[in-house]
C-alpha positions in Angstrom: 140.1 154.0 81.7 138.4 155.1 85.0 136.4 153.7 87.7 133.5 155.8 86.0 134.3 155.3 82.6 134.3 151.5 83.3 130.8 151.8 85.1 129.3 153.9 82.2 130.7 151.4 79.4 129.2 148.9 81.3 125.5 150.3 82.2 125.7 151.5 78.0 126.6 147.7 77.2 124.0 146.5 79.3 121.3 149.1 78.0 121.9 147.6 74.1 121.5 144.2 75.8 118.4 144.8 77.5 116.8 146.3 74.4 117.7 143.4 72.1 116.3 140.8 74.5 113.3 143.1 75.6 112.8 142.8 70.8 112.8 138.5 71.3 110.4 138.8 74.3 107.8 141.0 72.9 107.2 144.1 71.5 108.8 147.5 73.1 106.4 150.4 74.0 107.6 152.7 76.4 110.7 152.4 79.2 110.5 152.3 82.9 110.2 156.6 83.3 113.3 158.1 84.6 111.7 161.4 86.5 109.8 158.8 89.4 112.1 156.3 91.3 110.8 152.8 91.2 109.8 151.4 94.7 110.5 147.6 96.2 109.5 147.7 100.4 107.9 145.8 102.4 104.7 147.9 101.7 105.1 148.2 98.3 106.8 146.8 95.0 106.1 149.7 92.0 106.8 151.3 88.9 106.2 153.9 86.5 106.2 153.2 82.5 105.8 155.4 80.0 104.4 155.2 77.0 104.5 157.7 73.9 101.0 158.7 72.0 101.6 156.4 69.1 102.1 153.6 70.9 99.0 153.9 73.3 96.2 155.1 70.4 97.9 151.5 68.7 97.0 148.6 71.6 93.3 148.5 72.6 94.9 146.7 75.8 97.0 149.7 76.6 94.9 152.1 79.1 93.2 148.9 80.9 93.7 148.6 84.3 95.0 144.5 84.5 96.9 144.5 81.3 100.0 142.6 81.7 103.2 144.3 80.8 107.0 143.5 80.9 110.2 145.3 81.3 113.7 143.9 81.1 115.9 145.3 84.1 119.0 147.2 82.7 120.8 145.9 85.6 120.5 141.9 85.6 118.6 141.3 82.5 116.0 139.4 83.9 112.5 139.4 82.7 109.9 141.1 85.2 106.4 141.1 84.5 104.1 144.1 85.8 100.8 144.6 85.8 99.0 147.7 85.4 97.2 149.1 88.1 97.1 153.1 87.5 96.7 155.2 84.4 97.7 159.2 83.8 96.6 160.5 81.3 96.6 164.4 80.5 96.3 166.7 77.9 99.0 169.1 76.7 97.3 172.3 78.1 98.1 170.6 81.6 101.5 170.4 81.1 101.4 174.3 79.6 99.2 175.5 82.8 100.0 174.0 86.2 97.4 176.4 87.4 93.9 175.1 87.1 92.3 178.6 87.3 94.8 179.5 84.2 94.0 175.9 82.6 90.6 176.8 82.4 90.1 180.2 81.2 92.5 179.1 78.2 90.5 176.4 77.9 88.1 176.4 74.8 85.2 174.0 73.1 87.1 173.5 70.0 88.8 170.3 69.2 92.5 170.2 69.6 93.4 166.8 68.8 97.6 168.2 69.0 96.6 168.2 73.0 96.3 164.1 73.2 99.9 163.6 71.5 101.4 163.5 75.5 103.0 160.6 76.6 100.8 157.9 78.8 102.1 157.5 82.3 101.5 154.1 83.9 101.8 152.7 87.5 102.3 149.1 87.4 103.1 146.5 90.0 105.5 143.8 89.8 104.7 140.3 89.8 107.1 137.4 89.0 110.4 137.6 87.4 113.0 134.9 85.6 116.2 134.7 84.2 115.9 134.3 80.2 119.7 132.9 79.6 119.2 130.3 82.3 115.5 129.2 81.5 114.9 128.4 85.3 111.4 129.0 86.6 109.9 132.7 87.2 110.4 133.8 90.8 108.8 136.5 93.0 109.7 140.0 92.0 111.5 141.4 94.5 114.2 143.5 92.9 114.2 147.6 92.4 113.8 148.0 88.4 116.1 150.1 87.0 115.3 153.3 85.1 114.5 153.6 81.1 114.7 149.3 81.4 112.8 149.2 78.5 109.0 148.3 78.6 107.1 145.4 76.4 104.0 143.9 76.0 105.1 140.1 76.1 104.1 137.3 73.4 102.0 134.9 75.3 104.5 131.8 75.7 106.4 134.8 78.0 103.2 135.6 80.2 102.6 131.8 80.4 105.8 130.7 81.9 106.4 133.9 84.4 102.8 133.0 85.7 103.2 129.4 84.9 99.7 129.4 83.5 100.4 126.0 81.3 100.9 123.4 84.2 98.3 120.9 82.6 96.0 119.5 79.9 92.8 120.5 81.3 92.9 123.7 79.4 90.7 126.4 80.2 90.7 129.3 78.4 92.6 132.3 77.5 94.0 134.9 80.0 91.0 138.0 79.7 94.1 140.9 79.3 95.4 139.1 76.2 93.7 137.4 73.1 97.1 134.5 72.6 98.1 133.9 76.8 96.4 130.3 77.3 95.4 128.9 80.8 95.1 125.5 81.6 95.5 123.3 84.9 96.1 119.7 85.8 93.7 117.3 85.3 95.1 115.9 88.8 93.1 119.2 90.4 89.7 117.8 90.0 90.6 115.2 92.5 90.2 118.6 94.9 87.0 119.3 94.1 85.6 122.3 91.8 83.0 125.3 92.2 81.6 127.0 89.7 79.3 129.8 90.4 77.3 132.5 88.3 74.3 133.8 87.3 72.2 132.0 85.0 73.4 132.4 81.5 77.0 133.6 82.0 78.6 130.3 81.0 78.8 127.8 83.4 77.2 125.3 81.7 79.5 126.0 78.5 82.4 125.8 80.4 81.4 122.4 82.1 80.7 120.9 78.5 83.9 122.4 77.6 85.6 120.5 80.8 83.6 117.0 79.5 84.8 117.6 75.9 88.7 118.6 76.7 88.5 115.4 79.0 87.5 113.3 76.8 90.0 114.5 73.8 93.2 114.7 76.1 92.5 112.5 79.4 91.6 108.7 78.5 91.9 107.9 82.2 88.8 110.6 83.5 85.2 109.0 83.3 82.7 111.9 84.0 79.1 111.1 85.6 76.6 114.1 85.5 74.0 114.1 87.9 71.2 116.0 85.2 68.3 117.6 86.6 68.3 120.9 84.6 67.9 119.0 81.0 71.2 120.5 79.8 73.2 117.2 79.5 71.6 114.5 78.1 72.0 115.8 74.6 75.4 116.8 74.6 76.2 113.4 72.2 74.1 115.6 69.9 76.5 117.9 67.6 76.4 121.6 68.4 74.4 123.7 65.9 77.1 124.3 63.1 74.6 126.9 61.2 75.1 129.4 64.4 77.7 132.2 63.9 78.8 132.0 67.2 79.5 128.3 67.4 81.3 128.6 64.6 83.7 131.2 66.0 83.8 129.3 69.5 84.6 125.9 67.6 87.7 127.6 66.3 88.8 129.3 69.7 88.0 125.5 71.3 89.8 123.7 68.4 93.0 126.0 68.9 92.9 125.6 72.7 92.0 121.9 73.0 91.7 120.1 69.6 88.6 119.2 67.4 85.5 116.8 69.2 83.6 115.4 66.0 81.7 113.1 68.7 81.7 110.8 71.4 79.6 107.7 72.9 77.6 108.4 76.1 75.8 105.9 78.3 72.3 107.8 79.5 71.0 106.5 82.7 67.1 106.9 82.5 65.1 106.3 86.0 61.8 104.6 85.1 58.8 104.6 86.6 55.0 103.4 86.0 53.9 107.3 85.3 56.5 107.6 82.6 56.3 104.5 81.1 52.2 105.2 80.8 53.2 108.7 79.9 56.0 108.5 77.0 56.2 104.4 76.0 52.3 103.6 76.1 52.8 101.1 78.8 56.2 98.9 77.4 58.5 98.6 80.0 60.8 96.3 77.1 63.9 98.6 76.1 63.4 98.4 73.0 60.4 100.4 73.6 61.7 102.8 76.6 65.1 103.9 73.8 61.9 104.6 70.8 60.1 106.7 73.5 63.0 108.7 75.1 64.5 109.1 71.2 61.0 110.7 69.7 60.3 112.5 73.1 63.6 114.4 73.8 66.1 113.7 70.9 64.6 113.7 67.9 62.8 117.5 68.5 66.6 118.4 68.7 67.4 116.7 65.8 63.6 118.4 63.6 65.3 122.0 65.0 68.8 121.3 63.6 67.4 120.0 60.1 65.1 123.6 60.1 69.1 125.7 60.2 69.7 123.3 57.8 72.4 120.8 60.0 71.2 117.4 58.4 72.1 114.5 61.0 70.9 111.1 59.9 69.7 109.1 63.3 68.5 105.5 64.0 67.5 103.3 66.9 68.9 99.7 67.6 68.3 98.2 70.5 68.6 100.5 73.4 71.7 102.4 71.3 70.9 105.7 69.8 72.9 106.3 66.8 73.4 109.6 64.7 76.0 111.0 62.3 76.7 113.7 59.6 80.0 114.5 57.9 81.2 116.6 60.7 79.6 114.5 63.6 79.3 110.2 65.0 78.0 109.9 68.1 75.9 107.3 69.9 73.7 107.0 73.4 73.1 103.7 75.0 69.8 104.4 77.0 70.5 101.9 80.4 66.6 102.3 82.1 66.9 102.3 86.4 64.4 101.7 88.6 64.9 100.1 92.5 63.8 96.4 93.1 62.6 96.6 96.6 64.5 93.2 97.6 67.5 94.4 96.7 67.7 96.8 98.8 65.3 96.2 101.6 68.6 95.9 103.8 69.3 99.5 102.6 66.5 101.3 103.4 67.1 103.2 106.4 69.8 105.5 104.7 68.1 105.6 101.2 66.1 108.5 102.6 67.8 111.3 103.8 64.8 113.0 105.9 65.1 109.6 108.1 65.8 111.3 111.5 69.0 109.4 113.2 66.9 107.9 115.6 64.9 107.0 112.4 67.2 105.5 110.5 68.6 103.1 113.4 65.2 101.8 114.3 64.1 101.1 111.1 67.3 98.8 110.3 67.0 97.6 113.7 63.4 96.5 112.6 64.0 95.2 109.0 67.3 93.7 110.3 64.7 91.2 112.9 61.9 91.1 110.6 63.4 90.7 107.2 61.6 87.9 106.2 58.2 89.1 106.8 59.0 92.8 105.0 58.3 92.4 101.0 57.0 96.2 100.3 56.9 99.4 101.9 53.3 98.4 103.5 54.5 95.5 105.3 56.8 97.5 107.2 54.3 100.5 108.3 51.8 97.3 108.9 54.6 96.3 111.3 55.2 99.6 112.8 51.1 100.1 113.6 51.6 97.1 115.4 52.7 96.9 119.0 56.4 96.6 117.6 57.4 100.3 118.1 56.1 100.2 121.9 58.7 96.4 122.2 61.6 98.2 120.3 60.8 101.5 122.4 60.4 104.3 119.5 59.2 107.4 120.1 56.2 108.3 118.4 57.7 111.1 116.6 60.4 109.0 115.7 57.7 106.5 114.4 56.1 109.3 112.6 59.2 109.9 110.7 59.8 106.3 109.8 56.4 106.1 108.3 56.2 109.2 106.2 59.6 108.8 104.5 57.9 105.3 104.0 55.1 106.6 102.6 57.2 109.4 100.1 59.7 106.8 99.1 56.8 104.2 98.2 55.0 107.2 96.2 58.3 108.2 94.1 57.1 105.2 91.4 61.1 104.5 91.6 60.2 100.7 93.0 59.5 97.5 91.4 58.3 99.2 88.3 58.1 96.3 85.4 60.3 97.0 83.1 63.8 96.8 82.0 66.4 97.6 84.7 70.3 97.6 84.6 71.4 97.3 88.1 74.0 100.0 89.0 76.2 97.9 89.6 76.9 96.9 86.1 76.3 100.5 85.4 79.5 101.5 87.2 81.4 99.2 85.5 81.0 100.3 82.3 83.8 101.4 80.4 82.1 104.5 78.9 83.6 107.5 79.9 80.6 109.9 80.1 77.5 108.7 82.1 74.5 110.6 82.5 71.9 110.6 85.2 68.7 111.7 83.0 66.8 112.7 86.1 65.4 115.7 84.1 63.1 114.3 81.8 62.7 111.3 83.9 59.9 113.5 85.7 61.2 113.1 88.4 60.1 115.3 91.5 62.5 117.0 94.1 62.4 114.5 96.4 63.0 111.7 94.4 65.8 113.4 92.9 67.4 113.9 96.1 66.8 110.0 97.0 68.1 109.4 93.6 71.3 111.6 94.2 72.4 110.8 97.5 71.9 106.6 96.5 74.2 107.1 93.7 77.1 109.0 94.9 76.9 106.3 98.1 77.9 103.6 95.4 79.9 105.6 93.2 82.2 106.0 96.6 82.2 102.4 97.9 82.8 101.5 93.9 86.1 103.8 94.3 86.1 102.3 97.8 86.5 98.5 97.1 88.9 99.2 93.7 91.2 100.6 96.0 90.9 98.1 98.4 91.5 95.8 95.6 94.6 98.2 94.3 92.7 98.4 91.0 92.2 102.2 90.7 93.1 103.2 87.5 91.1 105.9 86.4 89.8 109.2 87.7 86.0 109.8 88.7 84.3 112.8 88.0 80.9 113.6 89.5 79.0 117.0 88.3 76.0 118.6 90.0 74.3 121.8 88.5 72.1 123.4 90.6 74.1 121.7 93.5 72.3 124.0 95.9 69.0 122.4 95.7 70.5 118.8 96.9 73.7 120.4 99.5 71.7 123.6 100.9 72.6 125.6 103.7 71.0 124.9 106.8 67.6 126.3 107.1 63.6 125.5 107.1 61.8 122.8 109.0 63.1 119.8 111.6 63.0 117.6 108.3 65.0 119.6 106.3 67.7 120.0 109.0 67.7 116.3 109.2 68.0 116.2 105.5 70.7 118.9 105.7 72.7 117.6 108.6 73.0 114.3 107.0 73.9 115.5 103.6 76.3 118.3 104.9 78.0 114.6 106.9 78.0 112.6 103.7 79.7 115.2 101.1 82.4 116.2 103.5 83.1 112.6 103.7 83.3 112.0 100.2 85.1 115.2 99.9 87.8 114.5 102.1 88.3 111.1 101.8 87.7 111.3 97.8 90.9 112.6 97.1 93.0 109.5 97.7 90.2 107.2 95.8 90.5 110.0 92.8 87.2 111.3 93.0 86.3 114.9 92.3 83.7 116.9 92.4 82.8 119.4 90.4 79.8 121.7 91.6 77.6 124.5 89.7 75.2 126.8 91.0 73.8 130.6 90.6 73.3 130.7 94.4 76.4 130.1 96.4 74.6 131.6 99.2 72.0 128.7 99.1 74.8 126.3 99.3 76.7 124.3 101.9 79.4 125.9 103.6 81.2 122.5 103.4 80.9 122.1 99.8 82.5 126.2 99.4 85.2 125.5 101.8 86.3 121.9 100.3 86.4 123.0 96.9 90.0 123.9 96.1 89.2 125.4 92.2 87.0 127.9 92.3 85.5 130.0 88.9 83.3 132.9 89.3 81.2 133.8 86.3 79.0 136.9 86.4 77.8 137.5 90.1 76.6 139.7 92.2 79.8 141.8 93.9 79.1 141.3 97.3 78.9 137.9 96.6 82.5 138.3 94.6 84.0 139.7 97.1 82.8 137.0 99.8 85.1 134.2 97.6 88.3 137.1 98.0 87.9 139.5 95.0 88.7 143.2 95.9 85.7 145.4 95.7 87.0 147.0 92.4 87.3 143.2 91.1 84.1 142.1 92.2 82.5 145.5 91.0 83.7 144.7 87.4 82.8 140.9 87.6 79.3 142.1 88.1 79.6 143.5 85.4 81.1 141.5 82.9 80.7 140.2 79.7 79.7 135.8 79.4 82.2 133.3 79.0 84.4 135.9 81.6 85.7 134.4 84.7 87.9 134.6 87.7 90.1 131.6 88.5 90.5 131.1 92.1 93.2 128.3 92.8 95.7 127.4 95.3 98.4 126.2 92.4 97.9 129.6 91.1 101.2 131.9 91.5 98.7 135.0 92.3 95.3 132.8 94.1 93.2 134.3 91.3 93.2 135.1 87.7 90.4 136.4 85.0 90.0 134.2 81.7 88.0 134.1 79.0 86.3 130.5 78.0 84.8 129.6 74.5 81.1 129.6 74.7 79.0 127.9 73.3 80.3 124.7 73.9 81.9 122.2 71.0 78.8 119.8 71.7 75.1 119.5 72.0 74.0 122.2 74.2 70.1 123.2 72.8 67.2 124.6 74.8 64.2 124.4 72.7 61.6 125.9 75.4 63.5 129.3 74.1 62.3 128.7 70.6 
């Protein structure tokens, strides 16, 4: 036998081959076309599928630009995956008329469906490949692909491994191109920090409660603190509404992707103060009487619109525990009511507000530091101030002026020495819940005091993390979500104040941020307007998941204009994943919304 004869034997043998593996990998559509050479330079890695008429009118996928397709090379067997990123499409009177001006006068306005049966040509670029008889892991596609290699579109366990989509239990969702290609990460990622951004009603929230449920099913060592000010959280120990079509088809897609949540226990931190307890609890500052008020006020409305769709949930109130169950749902909320006790942290004050100028905030624990046993309210210390004590200590009188307003606005936030109930933070921390929730929202709580609120907690949170790691006691993973994180880390703008405010903020979360990693704390940040937010906050944040969004602000976070064109543009639940762990920095996936758990706003009713 011949040179040739061997070579052809050998290319025929490995065409059978390539075909039977391309059958195990997925399902065969077309072939790599012989009549345009496939292209691998250092400008360009390309090429060309086609796909006959049957095949294309049978795959709603197939004529999408981002579908994910597969070939296996004739010459070393391997796997490649492609991508398409071109379509051509043409009738059959093109291919009879290469003249246009003859193309058109034969053309007429009946229907000739015969003119669609033309083969689809496809440009596709080439993305990772791997060996399948060795199982190692996919590599970059840098080989020329042979002609007629036949073409596939994979099964979804072959899409996951050559992008390496599985590398975790936080899962995520499902690749957007395919309806079986599952994405998930590490749970170690949210120890780098998350952004989520969107417009309002795309799915961030969802996909947050989603984060909170899949942690709590598959991560026993997370504990999740949400900071609450839009309302959205406190009720998700409620079940979600199992009368609504669409929960019921998100339940399944949540329950294939992560497992089935039929309830968790919460611990709901509730900031007190003498307006709300004259407002909601008649006056009782006892807890029995703050758990009756919050449960008739803002659970049990939730509970009167779930028995009207005809979800029965039986609930009761013990204590400060909220209790309620079903056949499909147990669940419980221990209410834990916070206000500040002005001794406690007297010695604390000059970084409890934020506005506090620098030279503010040294001067004032200068002062209380000398005159600390003299100082038993907020009034003692502006008495002092008035005094001749700012002309011995040598304060400026704007500087005064600074002291003595955030006096005055953290005396008027009703946060202090309210009487009633109080479970220091402290013991708050410590609990071994692993979903705590800031109730800010219907605390009534103004903007400021929010903020004050905020900024005091995540300042314990991180000496908490601090002194267990001191102590070589840190376990368990902290993570801290903020929706709306714009309105407490903004970009710096407005008034002398809010630059104060801003500088000092920016300071303290790029502190956290950086330092958080090693103490296992992770942030995880949501808001509509990135543009409002802190450049620290975008940069630090290492996953990144862009909802619905305006394109120019798309394409500010690294999407292509075509990409960010179609984001805006795109259905909810629809995202791009924006990672550094990512074989291609970005992907698009689909999450299951609504959320497996409470997630109700009644003011829509």
């Amino acid at each position: 036998m011949s040179a040739g004869e061997d070579l052809y034997s050998s290319i025929k043998n490995n065409v059978e081959r390539a075909r039977a593996l391309a059958v195990t990998l997925g399902e065969i559509v077309g072939k790599v076309v012989r009549g345009i050479p496939s292209r691998v330079s250092s400008d360009e890695m390309s090429v060309f599928v086609l796909i006959p008429p049957d095949v294309y009118y049978k795959h709603k996928s197939l004529g999408r630009v981002g579908t994910l397709l597969g070939v296996v090379d004739i010459k070393t067997l391997n796997f490649i995956l492609l991508r398409a990123v071109g379509y051509e499409r043409a009738d059959a009177a093109s291919v009879l008329y290469s003249d246009t001006s003859l193309v058109n006068t034969a053309e007429t306005y009946e229907d000739e469906p015969g003119g669609l049966m033309t083969n689809v040509l496809v440009k596709c670029e080439m993305l990772t490949k791997y060996d399948v008889f060795s199982g190692g892991p996919a590599e970059a596609a840098d080989v020329v692909i042979e002609p007629q290699s036949p073409a596939i579109l994979p099964r979804g366990e072959v899409i996951e491994k050559a992008l390496d989509l599985n590398r975790g239990l936080w899962r995520l969702g499902y690749l957007d191109s395919t309806n079986d290609v599952r994405v998930s990460a590490s749970f170690e990622d949210l120890n780098y920090h998350t952004l989520i951004v969107g417009t309002t009603g795309t799915g961030k929230t969802s996909f947050i409660k989603n984060l909170i449920a899949t942690a709590f099913l598959l991560d026993d060592k997370s504990k999740i603190t949400v900071l609450d000010t839009t309302g959205d959280y406190y009720h998700i120990f409620l079940p979600p509404d199992f009368s609504s079509p669409a929960v019921k088809e998100s339940l399944k897609t949540f329950t294939s992707l992560v497992g089935r949540i039929n309830g968790f226990k919460v611990d709901i931190v509730l900031p007190v103060t003498r307006a709300w307890l004259r407002n909601y609890a008649d006056g009782k500052g006892d807890v029995i009487s703050i758990t009756t008020a919050y449960f008739n006020n803002f659970v049990k409305p939730i509970i009167d619109y779930l028995d009207k769709r005809g979800v029965k949930l039986y609930a009761s109130v013990e204590m400060n525990t909220i209790r309620v169950s079903s056949s499909e749902w147990t669940a419980e909320a221990r209410i834990l009511p916070f206000h500040f006790k002005f001794g406690a942290i007297k010695g604390v004050i000059h970084k409890l507000n934020p506005y506090f100028s620098e030279q503010a905030s040294h001067f004032l624990k200068i002062l209380v530091r000398k005159r600390r046993d003299e100082i038993r309210s907020f009034q003692d210390i502006i008495d002092i101030l008035e005094s001749d004590v700012a002309e011995q200590l040598k304060i400026h009188k704007s500087t005064k002026e600074n002291i003595i307003r955030g006096l005055y606005l953290l005396a008027n936030t009703g946060l202090f020495n309210v009487r009633a109930a109080r479970i220091p933070l402290s013991e708050i921390l410590r609990t071994n819940r692993r979903i705590v929730i800031f109730d800010l929202y219907n605390s009534n709580l103004d903007d400021f005091a929010q903020k004050i609120l905020i900024y005091y907690v995540l300042d314990k949170i991180f000496a908490f993390r601090e002194a267990l790691l001191k102590a070589g006691s840190l376990s368990d993973r902290a993570i801290i979500i903020v929706d709306e994180a714009h309105k407490f880390f903004p970009s710096s703008k407005g008034s002398e104040e809010d630059t104060n405010y801003v500088r000092r903020v920016a300071g303290k979360i790029a502190y956290m941020m950086r330092l958080g990693r090693r103490r296992r704390l992770g942030f995880v940040f949501a808001t509509h307007n990135p543009n409002d937010l802190s450049d620290i906050i975008i940069q630090l944040a290492n996953n990144k998941f862009l909802f619905r969004i305006k394109a120019e602000i798309a394409e500010s976070f690294g999407l292509s204009k075509a990409e960010a064109l179609t984001l805006s543009r795109e259905a909810n639940g629809v995202a791009y994943y924006l990672s550094p762990w990512l074989r291609e920095s970005k992907i698009k996936i689909r999450v299951p919304i609504p959320p497996p758990i409470g997630h109700y706003d009644l003011s829509r009713e």
